[in-house]
SEDRENSE-356503 format. One line per 3 residues: number of its first residue (from 1); their letters; for each residue x, y, z of C-alpha. Coordinates in steps of 0.5 Angstrom, whole numbers. Example, Ala and Ser with C-alpha at 12.3 -4.5 7.8 and 13.67 -1.06 7.14 Angstrom:
2
1	as	25,-9,16 ~ 27,-2,14
This chain:
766
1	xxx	52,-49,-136 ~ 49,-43,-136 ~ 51,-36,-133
4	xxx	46,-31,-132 ~ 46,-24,-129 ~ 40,-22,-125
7	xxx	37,-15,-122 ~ 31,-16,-118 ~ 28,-22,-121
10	xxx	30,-19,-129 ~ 35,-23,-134 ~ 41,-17,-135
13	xxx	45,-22,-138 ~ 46,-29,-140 ~ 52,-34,-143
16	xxx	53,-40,-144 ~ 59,-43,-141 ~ 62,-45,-147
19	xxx	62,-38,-150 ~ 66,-34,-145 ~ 73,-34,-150
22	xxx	76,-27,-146 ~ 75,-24,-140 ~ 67,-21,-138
25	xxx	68,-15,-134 ~ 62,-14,-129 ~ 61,-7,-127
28	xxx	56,0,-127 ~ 61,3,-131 ~ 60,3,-139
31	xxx	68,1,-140 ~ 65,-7,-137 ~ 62,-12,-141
34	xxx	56,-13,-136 ~ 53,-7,-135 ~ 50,-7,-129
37	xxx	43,-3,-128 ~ 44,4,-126 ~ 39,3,-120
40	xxx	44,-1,-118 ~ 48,3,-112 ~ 51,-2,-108
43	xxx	55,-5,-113 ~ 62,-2,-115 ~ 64,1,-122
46	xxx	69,-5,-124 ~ 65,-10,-119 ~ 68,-17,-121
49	xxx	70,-21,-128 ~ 69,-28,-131 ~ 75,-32,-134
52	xxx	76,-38,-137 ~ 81,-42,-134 ~ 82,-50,-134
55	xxx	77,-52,-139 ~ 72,-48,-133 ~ 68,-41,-132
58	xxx	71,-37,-126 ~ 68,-31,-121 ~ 73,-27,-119
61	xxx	72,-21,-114 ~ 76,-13,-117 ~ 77,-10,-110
64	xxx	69,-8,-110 ~ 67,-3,-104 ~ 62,-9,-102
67	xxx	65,-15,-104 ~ 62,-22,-107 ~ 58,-27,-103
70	xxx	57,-33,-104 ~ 50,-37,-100 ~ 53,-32,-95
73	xxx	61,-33,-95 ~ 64,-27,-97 ~ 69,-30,-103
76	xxx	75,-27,-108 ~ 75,-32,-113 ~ 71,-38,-114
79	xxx	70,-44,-120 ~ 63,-43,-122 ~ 58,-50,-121
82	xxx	51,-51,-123 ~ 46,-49,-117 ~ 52,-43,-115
85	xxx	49,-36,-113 ~ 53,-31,-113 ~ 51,-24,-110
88	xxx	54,-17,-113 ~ 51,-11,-110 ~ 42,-12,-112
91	xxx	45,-16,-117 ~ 45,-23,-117 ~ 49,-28,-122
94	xxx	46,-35,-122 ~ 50,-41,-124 ~ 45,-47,-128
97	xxx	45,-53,-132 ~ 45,-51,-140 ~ 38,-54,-142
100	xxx	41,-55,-149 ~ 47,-59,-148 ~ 43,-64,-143
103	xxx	37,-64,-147 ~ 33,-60,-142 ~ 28,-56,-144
106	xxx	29,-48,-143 ~ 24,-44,-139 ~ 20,-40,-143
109	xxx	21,-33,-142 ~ 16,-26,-142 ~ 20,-19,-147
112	xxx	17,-12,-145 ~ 18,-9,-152 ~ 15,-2,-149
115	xxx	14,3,-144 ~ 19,4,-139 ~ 22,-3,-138
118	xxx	23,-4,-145 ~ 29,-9,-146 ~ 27,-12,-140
121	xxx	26,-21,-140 ~ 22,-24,-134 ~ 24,-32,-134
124	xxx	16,-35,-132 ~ 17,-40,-127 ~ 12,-45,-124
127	xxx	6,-45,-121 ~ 4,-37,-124 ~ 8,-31,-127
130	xxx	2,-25,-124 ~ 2,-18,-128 ~ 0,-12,-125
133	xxx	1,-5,-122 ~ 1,-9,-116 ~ 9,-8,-112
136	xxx	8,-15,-111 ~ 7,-18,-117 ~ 12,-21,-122
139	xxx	12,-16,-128 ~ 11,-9,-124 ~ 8,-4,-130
142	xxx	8,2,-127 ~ 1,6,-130 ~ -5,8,-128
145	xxx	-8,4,-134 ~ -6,-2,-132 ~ -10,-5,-125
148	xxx	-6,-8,-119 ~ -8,-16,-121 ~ -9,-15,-128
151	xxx	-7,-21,-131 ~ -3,-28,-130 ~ 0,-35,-133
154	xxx	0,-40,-130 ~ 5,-46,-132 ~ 3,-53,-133
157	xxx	7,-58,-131 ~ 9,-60,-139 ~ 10,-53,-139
160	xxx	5,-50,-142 ~ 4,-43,-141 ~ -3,-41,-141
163	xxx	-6,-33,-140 ~ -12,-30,-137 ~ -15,-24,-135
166	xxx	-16,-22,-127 ~ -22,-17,-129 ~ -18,-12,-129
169	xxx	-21,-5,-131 ~ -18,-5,-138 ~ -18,-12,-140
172	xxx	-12,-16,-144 ~ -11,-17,-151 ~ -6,-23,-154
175	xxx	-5,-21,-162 ~ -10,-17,-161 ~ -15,-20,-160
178	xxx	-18,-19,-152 ~ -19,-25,-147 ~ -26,-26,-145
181	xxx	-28,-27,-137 ~ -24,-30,-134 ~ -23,-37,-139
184	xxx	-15,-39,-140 ~ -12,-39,-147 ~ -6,-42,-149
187	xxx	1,-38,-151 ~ 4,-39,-157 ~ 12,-39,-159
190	xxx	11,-30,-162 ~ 5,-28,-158 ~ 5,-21,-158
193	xxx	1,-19,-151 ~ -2,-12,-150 ~ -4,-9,-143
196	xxx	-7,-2,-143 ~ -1,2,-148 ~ 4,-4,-147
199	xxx	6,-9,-151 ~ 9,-17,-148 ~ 12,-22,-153
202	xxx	12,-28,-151 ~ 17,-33,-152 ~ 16,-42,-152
205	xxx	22,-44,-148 ~ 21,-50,-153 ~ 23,-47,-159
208	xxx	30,-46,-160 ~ 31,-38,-162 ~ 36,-36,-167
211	xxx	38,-31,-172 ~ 43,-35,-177 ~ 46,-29,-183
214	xxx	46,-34,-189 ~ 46,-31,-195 ~ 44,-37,-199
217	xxx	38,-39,-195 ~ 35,-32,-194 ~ 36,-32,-202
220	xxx	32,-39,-202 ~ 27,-37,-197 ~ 25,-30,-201
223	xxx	25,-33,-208 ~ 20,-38,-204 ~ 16,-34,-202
226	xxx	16,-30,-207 ~ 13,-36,-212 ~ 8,-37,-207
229	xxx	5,-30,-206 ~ 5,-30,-213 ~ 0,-36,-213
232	xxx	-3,-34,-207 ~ -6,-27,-210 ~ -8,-30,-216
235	xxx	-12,-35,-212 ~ -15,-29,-207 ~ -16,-25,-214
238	xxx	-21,-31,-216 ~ -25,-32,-208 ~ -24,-26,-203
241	xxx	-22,-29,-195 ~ -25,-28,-189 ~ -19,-24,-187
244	xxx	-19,-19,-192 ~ -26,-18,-190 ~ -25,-16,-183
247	xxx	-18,-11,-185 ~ -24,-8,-188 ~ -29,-7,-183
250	xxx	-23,-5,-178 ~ -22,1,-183 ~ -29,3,-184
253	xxx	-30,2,-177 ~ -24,8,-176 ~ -27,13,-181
256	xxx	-32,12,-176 ~ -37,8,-182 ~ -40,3,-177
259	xxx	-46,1,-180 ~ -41,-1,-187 ~ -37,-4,-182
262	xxx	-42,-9,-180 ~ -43,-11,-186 ~ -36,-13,-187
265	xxx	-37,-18,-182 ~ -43,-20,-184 ~ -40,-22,-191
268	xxx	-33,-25,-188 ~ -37,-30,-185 ~ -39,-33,-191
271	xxx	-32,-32,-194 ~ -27,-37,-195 ~ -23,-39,-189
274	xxx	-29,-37,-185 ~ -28,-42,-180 ~ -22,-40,-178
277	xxx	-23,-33,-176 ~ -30,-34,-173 ~ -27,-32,-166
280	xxx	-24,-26,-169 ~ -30,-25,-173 ~ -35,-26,-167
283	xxx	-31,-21,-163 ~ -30,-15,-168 ~ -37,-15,-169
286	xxx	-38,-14,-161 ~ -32,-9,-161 ~ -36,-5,-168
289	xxx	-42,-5,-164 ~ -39,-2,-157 ~ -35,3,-162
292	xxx	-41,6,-165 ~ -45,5,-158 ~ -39,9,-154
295	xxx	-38,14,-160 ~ -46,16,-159 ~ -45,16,-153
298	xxx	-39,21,-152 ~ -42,25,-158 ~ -48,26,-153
301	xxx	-44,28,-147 ~ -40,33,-150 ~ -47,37,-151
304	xxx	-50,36,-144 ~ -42,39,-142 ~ -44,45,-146
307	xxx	-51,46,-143 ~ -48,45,-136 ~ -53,39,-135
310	xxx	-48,37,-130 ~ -52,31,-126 ~ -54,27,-133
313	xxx	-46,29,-136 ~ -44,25,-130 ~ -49,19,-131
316	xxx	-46,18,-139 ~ -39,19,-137 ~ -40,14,-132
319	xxx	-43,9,-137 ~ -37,11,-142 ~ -31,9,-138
322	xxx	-35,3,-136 ~ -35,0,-142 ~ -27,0,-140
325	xxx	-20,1,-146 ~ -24,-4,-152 ~ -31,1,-152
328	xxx	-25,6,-155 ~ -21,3,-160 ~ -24,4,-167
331	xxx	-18,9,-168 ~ -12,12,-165 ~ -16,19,-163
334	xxx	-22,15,-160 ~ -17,13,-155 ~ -16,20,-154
337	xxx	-22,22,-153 ~ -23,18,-147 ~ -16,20,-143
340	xxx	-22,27,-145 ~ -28,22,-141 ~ -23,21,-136
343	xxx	-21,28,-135 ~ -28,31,-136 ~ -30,26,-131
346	xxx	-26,28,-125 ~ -28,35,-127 ~ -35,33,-125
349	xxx	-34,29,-119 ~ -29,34,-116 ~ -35,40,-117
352	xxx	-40,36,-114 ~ -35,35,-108 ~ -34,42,-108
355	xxx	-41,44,-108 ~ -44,38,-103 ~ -38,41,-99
358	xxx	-40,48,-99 ~ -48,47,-98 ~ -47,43,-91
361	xxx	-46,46,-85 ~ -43,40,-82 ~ -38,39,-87
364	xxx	-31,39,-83 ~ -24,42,-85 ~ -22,35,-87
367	xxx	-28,35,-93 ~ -26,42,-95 ~ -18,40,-97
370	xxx	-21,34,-100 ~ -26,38,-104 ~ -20,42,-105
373	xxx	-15,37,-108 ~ -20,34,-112 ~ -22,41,-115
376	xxx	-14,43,-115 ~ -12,37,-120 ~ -17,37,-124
379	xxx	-15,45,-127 ~ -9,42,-127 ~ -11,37,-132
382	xxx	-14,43,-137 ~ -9,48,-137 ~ -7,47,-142
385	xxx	-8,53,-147 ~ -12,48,-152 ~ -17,45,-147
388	xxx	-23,43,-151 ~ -28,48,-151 ~ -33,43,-149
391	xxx	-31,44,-143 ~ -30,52,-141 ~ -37,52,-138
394	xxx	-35,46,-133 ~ -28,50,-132 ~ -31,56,-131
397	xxx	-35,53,-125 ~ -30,49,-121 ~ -25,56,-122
400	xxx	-32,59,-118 ~ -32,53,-113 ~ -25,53,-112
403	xxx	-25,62,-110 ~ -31,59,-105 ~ -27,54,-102
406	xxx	-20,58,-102 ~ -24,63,-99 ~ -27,58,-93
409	xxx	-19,56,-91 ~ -17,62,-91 ~ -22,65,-86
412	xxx	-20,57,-82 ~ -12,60,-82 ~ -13,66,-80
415	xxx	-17,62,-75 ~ -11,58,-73 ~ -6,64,-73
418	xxx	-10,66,-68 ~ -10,60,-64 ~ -3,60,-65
421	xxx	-2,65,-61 ~ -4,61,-55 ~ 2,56,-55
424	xxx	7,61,-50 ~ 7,61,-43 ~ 4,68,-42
427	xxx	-1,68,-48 ~ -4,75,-50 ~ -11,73,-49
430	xxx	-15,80,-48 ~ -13,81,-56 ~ -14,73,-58
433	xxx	-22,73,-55 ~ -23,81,-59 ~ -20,77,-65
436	xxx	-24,72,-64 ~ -30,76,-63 ~ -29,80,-69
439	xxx	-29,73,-74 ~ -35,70,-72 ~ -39,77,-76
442	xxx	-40,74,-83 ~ -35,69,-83 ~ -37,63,-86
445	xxx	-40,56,-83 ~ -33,52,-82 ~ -30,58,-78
448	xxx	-37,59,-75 ~ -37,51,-73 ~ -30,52,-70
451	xxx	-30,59,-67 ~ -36,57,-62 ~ -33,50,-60
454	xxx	-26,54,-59 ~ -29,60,-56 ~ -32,59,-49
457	xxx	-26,55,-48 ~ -22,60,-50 ~ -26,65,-44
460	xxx	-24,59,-38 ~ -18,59,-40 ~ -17,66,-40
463	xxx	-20,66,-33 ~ -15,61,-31 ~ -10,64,-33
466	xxx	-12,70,-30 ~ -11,67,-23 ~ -5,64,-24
469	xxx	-4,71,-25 ~ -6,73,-18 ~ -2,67,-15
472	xxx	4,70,-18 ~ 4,77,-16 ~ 2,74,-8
475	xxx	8,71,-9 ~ 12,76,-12 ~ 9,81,-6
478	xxx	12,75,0 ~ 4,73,1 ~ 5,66,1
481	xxx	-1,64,5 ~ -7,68,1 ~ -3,66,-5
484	xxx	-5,59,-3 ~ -12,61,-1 ~ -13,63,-7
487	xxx	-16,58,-13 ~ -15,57,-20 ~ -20,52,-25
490	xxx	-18,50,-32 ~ -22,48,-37 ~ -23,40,-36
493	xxx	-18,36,-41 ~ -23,34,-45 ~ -26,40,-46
496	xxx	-20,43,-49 ~ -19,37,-54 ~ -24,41,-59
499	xxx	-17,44,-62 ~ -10,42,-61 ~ -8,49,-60
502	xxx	-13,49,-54 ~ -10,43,-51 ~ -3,45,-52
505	xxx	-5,52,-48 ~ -7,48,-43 ~ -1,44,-42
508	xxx	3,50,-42 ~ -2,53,-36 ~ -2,47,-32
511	xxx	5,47,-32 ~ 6,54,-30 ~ 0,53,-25
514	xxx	5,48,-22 ~ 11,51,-23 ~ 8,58,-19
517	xxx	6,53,-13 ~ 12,50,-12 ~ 16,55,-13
520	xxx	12,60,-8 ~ 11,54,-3 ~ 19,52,-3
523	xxx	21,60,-2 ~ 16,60,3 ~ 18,54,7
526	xxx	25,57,7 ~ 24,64,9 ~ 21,61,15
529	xxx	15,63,20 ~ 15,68,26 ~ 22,68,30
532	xxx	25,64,25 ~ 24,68,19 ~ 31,71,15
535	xxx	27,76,12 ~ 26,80,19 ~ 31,85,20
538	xxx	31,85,27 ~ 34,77,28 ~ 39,79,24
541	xxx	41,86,27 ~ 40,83,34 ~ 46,77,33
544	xxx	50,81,28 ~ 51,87,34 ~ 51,83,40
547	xxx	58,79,36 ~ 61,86,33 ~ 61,89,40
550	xxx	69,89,42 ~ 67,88,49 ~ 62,84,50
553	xxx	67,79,45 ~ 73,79,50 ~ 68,78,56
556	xxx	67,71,50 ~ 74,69,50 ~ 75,71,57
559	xxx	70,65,59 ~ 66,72,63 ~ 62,66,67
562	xxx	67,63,70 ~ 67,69,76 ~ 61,67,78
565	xxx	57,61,80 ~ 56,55,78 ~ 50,55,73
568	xxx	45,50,74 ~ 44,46,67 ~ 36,47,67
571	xxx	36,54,67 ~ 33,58,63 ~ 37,65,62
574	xxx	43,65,61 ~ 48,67,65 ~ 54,71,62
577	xxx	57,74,55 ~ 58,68,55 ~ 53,63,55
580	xxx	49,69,52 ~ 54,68,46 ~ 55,61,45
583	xxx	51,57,51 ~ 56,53,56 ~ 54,47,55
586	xxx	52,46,48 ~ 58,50,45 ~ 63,45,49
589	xxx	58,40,46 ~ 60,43,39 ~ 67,43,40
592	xxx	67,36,42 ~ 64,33,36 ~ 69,37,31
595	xxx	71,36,25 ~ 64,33,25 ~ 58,39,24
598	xxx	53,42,29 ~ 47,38,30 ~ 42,40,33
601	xxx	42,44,40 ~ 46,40,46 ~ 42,43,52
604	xxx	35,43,54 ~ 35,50,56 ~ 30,55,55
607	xxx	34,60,51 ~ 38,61,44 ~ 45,63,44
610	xxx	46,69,40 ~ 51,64,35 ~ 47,58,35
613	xxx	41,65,31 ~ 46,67,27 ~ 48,61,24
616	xxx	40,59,23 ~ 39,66,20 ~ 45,65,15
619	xxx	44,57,13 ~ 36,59,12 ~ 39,65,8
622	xxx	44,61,4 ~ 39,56,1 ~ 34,61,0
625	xxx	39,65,-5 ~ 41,58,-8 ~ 34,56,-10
628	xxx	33,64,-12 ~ 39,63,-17 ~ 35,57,-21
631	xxx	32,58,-27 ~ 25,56,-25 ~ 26,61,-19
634	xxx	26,68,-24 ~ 19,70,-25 ~ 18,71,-17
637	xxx	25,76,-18 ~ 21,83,-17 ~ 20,88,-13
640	xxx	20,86,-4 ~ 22,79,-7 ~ 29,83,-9
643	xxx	29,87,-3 ~ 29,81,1 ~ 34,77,-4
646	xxx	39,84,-3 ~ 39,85,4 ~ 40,78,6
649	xxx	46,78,1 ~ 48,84,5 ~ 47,81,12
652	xxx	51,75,10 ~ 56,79,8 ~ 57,82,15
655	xxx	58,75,17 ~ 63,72,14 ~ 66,79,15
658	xxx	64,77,23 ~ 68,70,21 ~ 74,73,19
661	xxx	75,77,25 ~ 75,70,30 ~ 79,67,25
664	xxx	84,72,26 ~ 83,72,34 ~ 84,65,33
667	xxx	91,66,30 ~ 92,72,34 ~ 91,68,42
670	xxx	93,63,45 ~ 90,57,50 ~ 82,58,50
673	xxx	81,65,48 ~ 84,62,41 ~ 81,55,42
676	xxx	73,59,43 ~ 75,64,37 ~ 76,58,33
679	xxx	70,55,35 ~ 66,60,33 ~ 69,61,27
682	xxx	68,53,26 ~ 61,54,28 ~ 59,59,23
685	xxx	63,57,17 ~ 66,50,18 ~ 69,49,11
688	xxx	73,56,12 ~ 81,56,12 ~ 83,55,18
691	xxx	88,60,21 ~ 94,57,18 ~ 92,57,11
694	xxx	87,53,7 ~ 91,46,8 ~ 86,45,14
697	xxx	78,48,15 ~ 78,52,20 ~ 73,45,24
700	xxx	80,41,23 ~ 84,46,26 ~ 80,47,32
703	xxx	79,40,32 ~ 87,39,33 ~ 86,45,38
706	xxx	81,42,43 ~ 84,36,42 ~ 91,39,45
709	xxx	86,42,50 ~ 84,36,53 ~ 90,33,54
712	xxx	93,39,59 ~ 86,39,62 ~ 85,31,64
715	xxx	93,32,66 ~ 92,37,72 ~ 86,34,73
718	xxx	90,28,75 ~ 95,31,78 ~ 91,34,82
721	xxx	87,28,84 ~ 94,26,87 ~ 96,33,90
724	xxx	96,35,97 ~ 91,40,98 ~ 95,47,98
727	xxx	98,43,92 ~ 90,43,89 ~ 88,51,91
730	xxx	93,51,85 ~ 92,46,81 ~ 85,48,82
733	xxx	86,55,79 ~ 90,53,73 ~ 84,49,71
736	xxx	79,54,71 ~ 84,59,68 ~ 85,55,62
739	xxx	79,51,62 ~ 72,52,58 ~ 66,52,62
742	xxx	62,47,59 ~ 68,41,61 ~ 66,37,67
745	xxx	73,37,69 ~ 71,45,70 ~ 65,45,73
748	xxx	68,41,78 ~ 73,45,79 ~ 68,50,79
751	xxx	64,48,84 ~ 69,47,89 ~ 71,54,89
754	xxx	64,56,90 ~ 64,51,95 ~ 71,54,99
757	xxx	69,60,97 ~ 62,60,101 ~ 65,56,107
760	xxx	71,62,107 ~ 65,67,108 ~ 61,63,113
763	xxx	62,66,121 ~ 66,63,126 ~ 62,59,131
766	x	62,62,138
């Protein structure tokens, strides 16, 4: 069998089964008998090894980074057989029959003797081996002479191999001699196939390639040959060939001597052995006239560069490239010559780019840094210092076309710098539109095209933006009402589209816009309307006096209230410090819900109790400072918005320090007056420390403590039910001194007093 190593399609190696003696070592390094293909960088430097063991060939794996794999199994060591595939890194070693020692014929095989895949051998498989610049072909030539689909063997079912050209541009040559059309011909076992600069040998799978060193038959074969040289010479001397006929014309016909080169194929076609060469004979007489023709050509072209006739220049470089790589072969310094068509031809077609682009109004900027490329790299072309001369006016005028185009660009970047500085939040626009207005004097069409598209949108966005403005300051200055009055337009999205610039400025402004908007309306909303809003100082210092005055806070805890008469529930003044404070009903209400938080008001009354405003006031106060501390909220922090942040902080300040002074009252008391210090504090800063320290808020200490408390209350109140009525005047008594307004039992022991009282001070009958 035989053992070929692959790299992408490529033969690297290649050895028969009977031929591995000692080990192969397979690896990048240059210490392994298979070197592997430096592209290769999956593979390991000592990758894997063939032996020889039991009269068979072995695989084994040398603890490569990446490992061997065989039809996807990852293996150490394998014996090899016909059809095995064994993948290491990009390489490939594939494992078939030997053809000679089953009597199969060999494939056929293609040989890059040139260029930068030179060494490299491609097996040609059935139905058709492609050749090209194509990535998709089988035989990849990378160069710019060689088309994509430049030509292709096909192979027959008795093998066969049989090459054509695709119509490429430079066409193909075997031995030679150039395929005409698209007709096939057949490879012979030494074809040497040129493509551009490229050489191919093709070898017949059929034939049995060797190289034997036998001294004595290479001595046999040169005396051999000597002998029959000599008898062939005599016998040329006496008629001239038809061969020694055509070398002469292809000698003449490269000193440039075409009509004696004509007249050398004339005469080869009565020669001896004409037939035999009449294909070639036909084909150099074409060539000889195509040569002259091109020669003539080029000659008159050369002058139409000098005298600057760019348009008939253009016409007879067209007509010379056209004629493709064989119109240029009589010499190697003709092929030179047309790498200088070529050159000189690009230099033509980039000037009248250039030119077309700077005389049409129209053109875009795309169309300028094309003509700009284009001129660019055909300069580059003639750097050199030995530039034919041929050439110097035609370079003279592309340099002038190319300091026009460079001078339009930079007129269109310094238009883009300036459009660059619409990309912030807080454009400067007064200086962007006076640097716009001092462009469009003298500035040149492409700028002048954009700069009147760019220009008035520039203007509406500036006149937003002026709005936005305005938004920003009544916000600033607590006007929220006239700062949503007031409206601001942008220009419409598709207007802006004329540059990206102008369509990233107004993204940016949209969102500012609405950033402005929602951040004044939120604070808006939290700093409240009329009575309820935290920025009035009045509020503030009413419920903040009302709660540090020392007597009125005693008459609090007392349960002041509690000596007068029983207050109706529907009424809408309050009755005492008390009810001023926390309101009877809904303050026993609060206390009763602990640890849950205060909702809403517990009585329908017709006031609002100094506690229930304070609170308000500082939760309101609370989530204003919060929302001013995000980072959307900084812009709004100047000027009366700062004052009214300060105040509030300073105001919350004195009601935590109110806080403080309950809670220490609730530490300080006992019974209600420490029960109603409590509440309050809770009602104020329900997650506080209680009095006892930072094991309970203060809610679930006055939770625990209003618990204790109705315990006592509903124990009197059911001693009382079953007492005598001397008994239930004390009873009576202990209640209202221990008791909370609100607390039904209370009010009922409330009302009898009222009632005794009353019947005590009633007249006596007569």
């Amino acid at each position: 069998m035989m053992i070929r190593l692959e790299y992408r399609g490529t033969i690297v190696r290649e050895v028969a089964e009977r031929e591995v003696k000692d080990e192969i070592t397979i690896g990048r390094s240059r210490h392994c008998t298979w070197v592997l293909p430096k592209e290769d960088e999956v593979a390991s430097s000592r990758h894997a090894s063939l032996v020889s063991k039991g009269g068979s060939v072995w695989v084994r794996d040398l603890e490569s980074r990446n490992g061997l794999y065989c039809q996807g199994q990852k293996i150490t060591e394998k014996k090899l057989v016909p059809g095995d595939r064994i993948t290491l890194g990009d390489c490939l070693l594939a494992v078939e029959v030997d053809p000679e020692a089953g009597g199969e014929r060999r494939p056929s095989t293609l040989s890059v003797l040139s260029g930068p895949g030179k060494g490299r051998k491609y097996v040609l498989t059935p139905p058709r081996f492609s050749i090209g610049s194509d990535p998709g072909a089988a035989l990849v030539l990378l160069d710019q002479l060689v088309s994509k689909k430049h030509a292709e063997i096909t192979v027959k079912n008795d093998a066969s191999c049989w090459i054509r050209d695709l119509g490429s541009k430079n066409g193909t040559t075997v031995n030679s001699l150039p395929l005409r059309g698209d007709q096939e011909r057949l490879l012979k076992d030494g074809d040497r196939i040129q493509i551009s600069h490229l050489d191919l040998l093709f070898q017949d799978g059929a034939i049995k390639h060797v190289n034997y060193q036998v001294g004595l038959r290479v001595l046999v074969l040169v005396a051999t040959a000597l002998l029959a040289f000599g008898a062939y010479s005599a016998y040329q001397n006496l008629r001239p060939g038809a061969r020694r006929f055509l070398d002469d014309a292809r000698r003449q016909a490269a000193a440039g001597h075409f009509d004696q080169a004509r007249q050398s194929v004339t005469q080869a076609a009565g020669a001896r052995n004409a037939e035999r060469h009449a294909i070639e004979r036909a084909d150099l007489a074409r060539l000889v006239n195509a040569w002259q023709t091109t020669s003539q050509l080029w000659e008159k072209t050369r002058g139409e560069l000098q005298a600057g006739d760019w348009v008939a220049a253009a016409r007879d470089l067209g007509s010379l490239l056209a004629g493709g790589k064989d119109a240029w072969g009589w010499n190697p310094e003709a092929a030179g010559w047309r790498q200088a068509a070529v050159a000189a031809k690009t230099m033509v077609d980039a000037l009248a780019r250039a030119q077309q682009t700077l005389g049409r109004e129209e053109s875009t900027l795309a169309d300028y840094q094309r003509a700009r490329a284009a001129v660019a790299e055909c300069l580059a072309r003639v750097a050199s210092p030995a530039a034919p001369e041929y050439l110097a006016r035609l370079t003279g005028e592309v340099r002038q076309a190319q300091v026009r185009l460079d001078q339009m660009l930079g007129e269109n970047r310094r238009l883009d710098e300036a459009l660059a500085r619409l990309g912030g939040l807080e454009p400067p626009f007064p200086e962007i539109l006076r640097s716009l207005r001092d462009m469009r004097a003298g500035c040149g069409p492409l700028v002048a095209q954009r700069l009147d598209a760019v220009t008035p949108v520039a203007q509406a966005l500036a006149d937003g933006y002026a709005g936005i403005r305005q938004v920003a300051q009544l916000d600033r200055e607590m006007k929220f009402a006239e700062a949503a009055s007031v409206t601001v337009t942008l220009p419409p999205p598709a207007l802006c589209a004329v540059d990206a610039m102008l369509s990233r400025c107004r993204g940016n402004q949209e969102k500012l816009h609405a950033l402005i908007r929602r951040t004044g309306s939120q604070v808006g909303f939290l700093m409240g309307t009329g009575d309820a809003a935290v920025n009035r100082p009045a509020a503030w210092e009413e419920a903040i006096n009302f709660f540090a005055d020392a007597e009125r806070v005693e008459r609090i805890l007392s349960c002041d209230v509690l000596s007068g008469p029983v207050p109706r529930r529907s009424r809408s003044e309050p009755v005492g410090d008390y009810d001023v404070a926390v309101g009877i009903e809904e303050f026993y209400e609060f206390l009763g819900n602990l640890p849950e938080p205060a909702a809403g008001p517990a009585a329908d009354n017709g006031f609002t109790p100094k506690l229930r405003r304070l609170r308000d006031l500082g939760g309101r106060s609370e989530r204003l400072l919060a929302y001013l501390k995000e980072p959307d909220c900084q812009w709004i922090l100047t000027g009366a918005m700062v004052d009214t942040r300060d105040r509030l902080v300073r105001a919350l300040g004195i009601r935590d320090a109110i806080v403080k002074s309950f809670v220490d009252q609730a530490r300080g008391r006992q019974g209600r007056a420490a029960l109603i210090a409590g509440g309050i504090a809770a009602y104020l800063a329900p997650a506080a420390p209680g009095p006892e320290g930072a094991a309970q808020t203060m809610a679930e200490w006055t939770a625990a403590r209003f618990k204790q408390y109705r315990a006592t209350i509903l124990k009197l109140n059911h001693a009382f039910d079953g007492a005598a009525p001397e008994e239930q005047i004390q009873l009576r008594g202990e209640i209202l001194d221990a008791g909370l307004p609100g607390d039904p039992v209370v009010r009922r022991m409330w009302a009898m007093r009222e009632s005794a009282n009353r019947a005590s001070s009633a007249p006596a009958a007569p």
